[in-house]
C-alpha positions, 0 to 999 in steps of 0.5 A: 836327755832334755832338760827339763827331763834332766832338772824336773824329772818330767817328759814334755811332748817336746822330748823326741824332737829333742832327741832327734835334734841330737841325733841330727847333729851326731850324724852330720858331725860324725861323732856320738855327743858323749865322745866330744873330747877334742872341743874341750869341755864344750859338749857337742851342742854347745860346740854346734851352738858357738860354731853356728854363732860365729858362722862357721858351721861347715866345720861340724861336717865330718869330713868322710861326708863333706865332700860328697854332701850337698852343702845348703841341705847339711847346713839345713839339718844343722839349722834344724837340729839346733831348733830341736836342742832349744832350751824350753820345749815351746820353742822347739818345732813339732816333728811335723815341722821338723819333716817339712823343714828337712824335706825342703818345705818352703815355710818361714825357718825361724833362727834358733835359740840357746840350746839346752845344757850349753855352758854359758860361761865357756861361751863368755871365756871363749869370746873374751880370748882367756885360756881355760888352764890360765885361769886362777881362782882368789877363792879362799878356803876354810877348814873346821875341824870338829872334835868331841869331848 
């Protein structure tokens, strides 16, 4: 579901590229997006998105097509895929674009940008090295209990 669909209840011209972008990365990664239990609470976008952040994007290739893929062109789609996830319809290519890019078209790739639904506070937690189970709250909370007369 794209975001603005998700938070405004309204379906841009962007919506398909979107889709497909998700779809993309299904397809490399091996996996549907709902069924990414091993990357934690990362869903598969943000777990793309931090890999490709931190270089190590060959790691979403599944490994029953990795041996026999052609690497620049993987890495391609998942470059593309992630334009197609970008938070704001504007900046996602056109599904013209999307064709030329994946078809090997010379033209200018530009680097994507964070990917709609990504869970900016994991990201924060990641980098920082804390463990998602050792963190503790110093929330306190109150309790009213209302009774009539």
């Amino acid at each position: 579901m794209t975001p603005e669909y998700a938070v405004d209840g309204q379906f841009s011209i962007k919506s398909d590229v979107f889709n497909f972008g998700i779809l993309l990365l299904e397809i490399v990664c091996g996996i549907k997006t709902n069924l990414c239990h091993k990357y934690q609470t990362l869903n598969l976008v943000g777990y793309a998105w931090t890999l490709w952040k931190e270089h190590n994007a060959l790691q979403l290739i599944d490994s029953s097509i990795k041996d026999s893929s052609v690497i620049p062109e993987v890495l391609r789609c998942i470059h593309v895929s992630l334009l197609c996830v970008q938070q704001y319809p504007e900046d996602r290519p056109t599904m013209t674009s999307v064709i030329q890019m994946l078809g090997g078209c010379e033209m200018d790739v530009v680097v994507p940008k964070e990917p709609g639904f990504f869970p900016r506070q994991i990201l924060k937690e990641r980098n920082q090295g804390t463990n998602l189970k050792q963190m503790t709250s110093n929330d306190e909370l109150t309790v009213t209990s209302l009774s009539g007369r």
